[in-house]
C-alpha positions in Angstrom: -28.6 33.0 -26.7 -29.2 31.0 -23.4 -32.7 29.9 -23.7 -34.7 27.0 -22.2 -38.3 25.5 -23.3 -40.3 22.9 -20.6 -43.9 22.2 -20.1 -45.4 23.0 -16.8 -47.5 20.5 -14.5 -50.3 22.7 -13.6 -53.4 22.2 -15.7 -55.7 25.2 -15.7 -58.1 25.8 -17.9 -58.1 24.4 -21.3 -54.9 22.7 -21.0 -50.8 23.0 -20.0 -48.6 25.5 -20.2 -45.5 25.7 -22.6 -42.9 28.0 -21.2 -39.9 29.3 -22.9 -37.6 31.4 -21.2 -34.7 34.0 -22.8 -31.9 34.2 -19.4 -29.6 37.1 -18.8 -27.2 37.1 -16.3 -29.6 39.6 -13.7 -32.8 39.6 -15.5 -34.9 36.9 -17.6 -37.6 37.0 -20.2 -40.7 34.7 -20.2 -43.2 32.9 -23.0 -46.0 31.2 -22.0 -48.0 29.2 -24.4 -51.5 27.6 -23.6 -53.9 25.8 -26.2 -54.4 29.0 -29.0 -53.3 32.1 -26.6 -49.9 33.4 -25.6 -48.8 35.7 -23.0 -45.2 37.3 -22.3 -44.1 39.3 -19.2 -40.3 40.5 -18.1 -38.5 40.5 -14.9 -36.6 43.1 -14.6 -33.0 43.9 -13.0 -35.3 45.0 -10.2 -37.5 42.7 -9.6 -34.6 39.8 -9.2 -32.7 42.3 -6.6 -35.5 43.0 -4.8 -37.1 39.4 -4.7 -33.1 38.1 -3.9 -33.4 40.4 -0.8 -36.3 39.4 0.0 -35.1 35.3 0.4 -31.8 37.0 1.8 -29.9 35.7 -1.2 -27.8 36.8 -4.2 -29.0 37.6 -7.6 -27.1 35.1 -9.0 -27.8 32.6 -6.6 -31.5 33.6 -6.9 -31.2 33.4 -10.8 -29.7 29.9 -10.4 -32.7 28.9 -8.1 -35.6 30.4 -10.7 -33.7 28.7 -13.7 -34.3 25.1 -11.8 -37.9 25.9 -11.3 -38.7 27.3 -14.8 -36.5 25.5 -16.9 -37.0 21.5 -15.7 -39.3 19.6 -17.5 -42.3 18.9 -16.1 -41.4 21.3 -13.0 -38.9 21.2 -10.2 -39.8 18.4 -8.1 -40.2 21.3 -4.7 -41.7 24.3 -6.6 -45.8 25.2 -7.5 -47.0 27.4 -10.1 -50.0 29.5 -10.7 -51.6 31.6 -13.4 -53.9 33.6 -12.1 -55.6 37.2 -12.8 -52.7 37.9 -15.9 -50.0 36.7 -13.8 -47.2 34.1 -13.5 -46.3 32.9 -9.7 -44.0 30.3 -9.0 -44.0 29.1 -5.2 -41.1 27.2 -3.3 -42.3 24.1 -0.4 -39.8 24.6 2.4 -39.7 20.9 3.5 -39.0 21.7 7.0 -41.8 23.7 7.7 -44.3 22.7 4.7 -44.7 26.2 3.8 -45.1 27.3 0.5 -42.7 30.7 -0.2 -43.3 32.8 -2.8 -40.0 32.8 -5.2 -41.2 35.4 -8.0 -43.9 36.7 -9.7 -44.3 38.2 -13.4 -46.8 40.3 -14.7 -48.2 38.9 -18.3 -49.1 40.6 -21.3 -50.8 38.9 -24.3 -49.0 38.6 -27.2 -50.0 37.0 -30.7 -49.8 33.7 -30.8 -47.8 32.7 -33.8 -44.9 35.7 -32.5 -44.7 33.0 -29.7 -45.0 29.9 -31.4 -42.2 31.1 -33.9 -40.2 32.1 -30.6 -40.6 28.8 -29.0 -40.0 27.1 -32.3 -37.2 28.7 -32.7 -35.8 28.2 -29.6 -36.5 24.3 -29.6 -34.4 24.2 -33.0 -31.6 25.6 -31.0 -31.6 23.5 -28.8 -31.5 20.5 -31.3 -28.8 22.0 -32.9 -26.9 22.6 -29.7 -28.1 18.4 -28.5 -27.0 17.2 -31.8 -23.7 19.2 -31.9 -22.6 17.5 -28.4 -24.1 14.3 -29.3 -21.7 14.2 -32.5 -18.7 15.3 -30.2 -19.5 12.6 -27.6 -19.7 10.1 -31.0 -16.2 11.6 -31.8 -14.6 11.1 -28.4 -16.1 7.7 -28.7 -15.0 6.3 -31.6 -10.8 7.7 -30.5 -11.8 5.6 -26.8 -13.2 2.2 -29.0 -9.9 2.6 -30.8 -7.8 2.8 -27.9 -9.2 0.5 -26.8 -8.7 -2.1 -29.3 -5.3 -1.4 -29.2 -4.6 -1.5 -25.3 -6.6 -5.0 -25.5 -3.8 -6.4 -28.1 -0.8 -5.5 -26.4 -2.9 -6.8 -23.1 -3.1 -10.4 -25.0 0.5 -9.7 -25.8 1.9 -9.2 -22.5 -0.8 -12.0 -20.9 1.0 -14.7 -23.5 4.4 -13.3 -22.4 3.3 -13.4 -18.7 2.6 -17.1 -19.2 6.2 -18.2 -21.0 8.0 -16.1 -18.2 6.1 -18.0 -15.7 6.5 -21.6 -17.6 10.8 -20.6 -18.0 11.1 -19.9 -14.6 8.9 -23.0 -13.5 11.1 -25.4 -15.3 14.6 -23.8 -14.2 12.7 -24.0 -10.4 11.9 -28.1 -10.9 15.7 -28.6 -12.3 17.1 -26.9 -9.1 15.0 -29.0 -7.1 15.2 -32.3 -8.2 19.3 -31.7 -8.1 18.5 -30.9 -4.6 16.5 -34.0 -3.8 19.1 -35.7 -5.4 21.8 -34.9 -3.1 20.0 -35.3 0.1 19.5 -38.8 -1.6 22.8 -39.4 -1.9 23.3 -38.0 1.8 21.1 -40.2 3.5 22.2 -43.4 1.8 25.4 -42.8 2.8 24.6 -41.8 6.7 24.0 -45.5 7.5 27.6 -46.5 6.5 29.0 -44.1 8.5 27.4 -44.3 11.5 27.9 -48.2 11.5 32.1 -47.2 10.6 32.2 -45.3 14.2 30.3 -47.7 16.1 33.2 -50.3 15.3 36.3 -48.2 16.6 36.9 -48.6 20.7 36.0 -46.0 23.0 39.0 -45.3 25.6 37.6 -44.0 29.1 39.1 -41.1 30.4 39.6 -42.2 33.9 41.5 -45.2 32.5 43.7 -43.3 30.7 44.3 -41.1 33.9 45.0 -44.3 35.8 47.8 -45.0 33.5 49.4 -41.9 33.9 49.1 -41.5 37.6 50.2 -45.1 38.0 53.8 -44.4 37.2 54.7 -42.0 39.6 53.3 -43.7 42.5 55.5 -46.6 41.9 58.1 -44.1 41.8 57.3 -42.7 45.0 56.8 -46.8 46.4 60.9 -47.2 45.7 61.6 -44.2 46.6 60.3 -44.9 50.6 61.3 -48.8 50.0 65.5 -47.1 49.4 65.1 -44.9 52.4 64.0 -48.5 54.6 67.7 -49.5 53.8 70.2 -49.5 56.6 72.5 -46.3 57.3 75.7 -48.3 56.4 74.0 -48.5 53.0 73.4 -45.1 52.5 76.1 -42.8 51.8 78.2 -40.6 53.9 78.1 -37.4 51.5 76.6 -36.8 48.1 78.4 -34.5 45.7 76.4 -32.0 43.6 78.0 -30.8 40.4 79.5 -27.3 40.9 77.6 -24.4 39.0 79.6 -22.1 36.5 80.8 -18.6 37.7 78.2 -16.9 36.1 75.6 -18.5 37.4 76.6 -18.3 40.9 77.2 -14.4 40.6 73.9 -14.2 39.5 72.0 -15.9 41.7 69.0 -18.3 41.9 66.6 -15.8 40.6 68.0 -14.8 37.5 69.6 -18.2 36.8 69.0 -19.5 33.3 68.2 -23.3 32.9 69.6 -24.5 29.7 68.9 -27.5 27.8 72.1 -29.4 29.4 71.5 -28.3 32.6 68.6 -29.3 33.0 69.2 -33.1 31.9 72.9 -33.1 34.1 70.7 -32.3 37.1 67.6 -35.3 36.1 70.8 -37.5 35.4 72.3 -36.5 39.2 68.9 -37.0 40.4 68.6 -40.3 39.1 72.3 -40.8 40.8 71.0 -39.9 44.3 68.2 -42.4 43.9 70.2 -45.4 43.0 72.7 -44.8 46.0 69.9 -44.9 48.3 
């Protein structure tokens, strides 16, 4: 059975109002308890349809909207109440407007009093019962989550301590690969000095001497060459004999003429011939 207990704010009369209500899914069922006297009223199937039309709502959004007001302790922070001439009101403050709207209204009968107070009673023990079952759950799931836990925090220790002999294995295997490094650029720059003083002592040969010396050869040929031809005419000779090329060369022709290795050097040697008759 879904049923809530709260005490009112309103004081009227003698003192504050106890109120326990019995909810149905369309209708509820109320209790109200005040110093020595009781009272009890019903709202019906249509009451709530007709009050949900009303505030242009649906009944179970208006049954949502009454269970706030009736069931929070103390009263919903937004809602009034009033018992007045045998009847329970409870009022809703629209906070745009301040204007108080009238949320439902239950016509109450007196009932004895310890009916109601063993209603009430009753309905408080439920709710203990109901409070204490959870409560033992929650203790339940509580204890399994303190468990776990304790064990994740272990293996957390665990990996941490692993964590740390990973990192101090890698940090040494890193400082042995970099002192060997600093080692051999050591060894590098020591030895840079002795070979940069080794090249300074070996002579440097210009290039435009070296292309003197070659060019300086055949211009003294070329000098003996137009000192022979200075000779007298006696000196020079009437007719000079080249060598006589081989069939196959003359049928050929110069184009396709093949110089050989002999030929060549017979015709540098006649060359050489020419110049010593001039």
């Amino acid at each position: 059975m879904n049923t809530t207990v709260c005490k009112l704010p309103e004081y009227v009369g003698g003192g504050y109002f106890r109120l326990r209500v019995e909810w149905k899914p369309d209708n509820f069922k109320v209790v109200l308890l005040q110093n020595a006297s009781a009272w009890s009223g019903h709202a019906s199937h249509d009451h709530t349809e007709q009050m949900s039309q009303l505030l242009q709502l649906s009944v179970k959004d208006y049954i949502t909207e009454t269970k706030v007001a009736l069931s929070t302790q103390g009263g919903a922070s937004h809602f009034t109440y009033v018992v007045e001439d045998g009847q329970f009101m409870w009022k809703k403050l629209d906070q745009l407007s301040n204007i108080k709207i009238k949320y439902g209204c239950i016509q109450l009968a007196e009932t004895p009093y310890h009916e109601a107070a063993e209603q009430m009673l009753d309905s408080l023990l439920e709710q203990c019962c109901s409070v204490k079952t959870e409560v033992t759950s929650l203790q339940e799931t509580n204890i399994i989550a303190t468990q776990e836990r304790t064990v994740l925090m272990k293996k957390l220790v665990e990996y941490k301590k692993q964590k740390l002999e990973m990192e101090m294995r890698l940090f040494g295997q890193f400082l042995g690969v970099l002192n060997s490094k600093k080692e051999y650029i050591q060894q590098l720059e020591n030895g840079l000095p002795a070979a940069t003083n080794k090249n300074s002592h070996k002579p440097v040969q210009h290039e435009g001497s070296a292309k003197e010396v070659e060019d300086s050869s055949p211009q003294g040929n070329v000098d003996d060459l137009f000192d022979d031809m200075r000779k007298p005419v006696s000196v020079i000779p009437k007719r000079i004999s080249r060598p006589k090329r081989h069939g196959s060369e003359a049928a050929a022709g110069p184009s396709s003429r093949k110089v050989t290795r002999a030929a060549a050097d017979g015709e540098q040697s006649d060359t050489r011939c020419l110049l010593d008759d001039f």
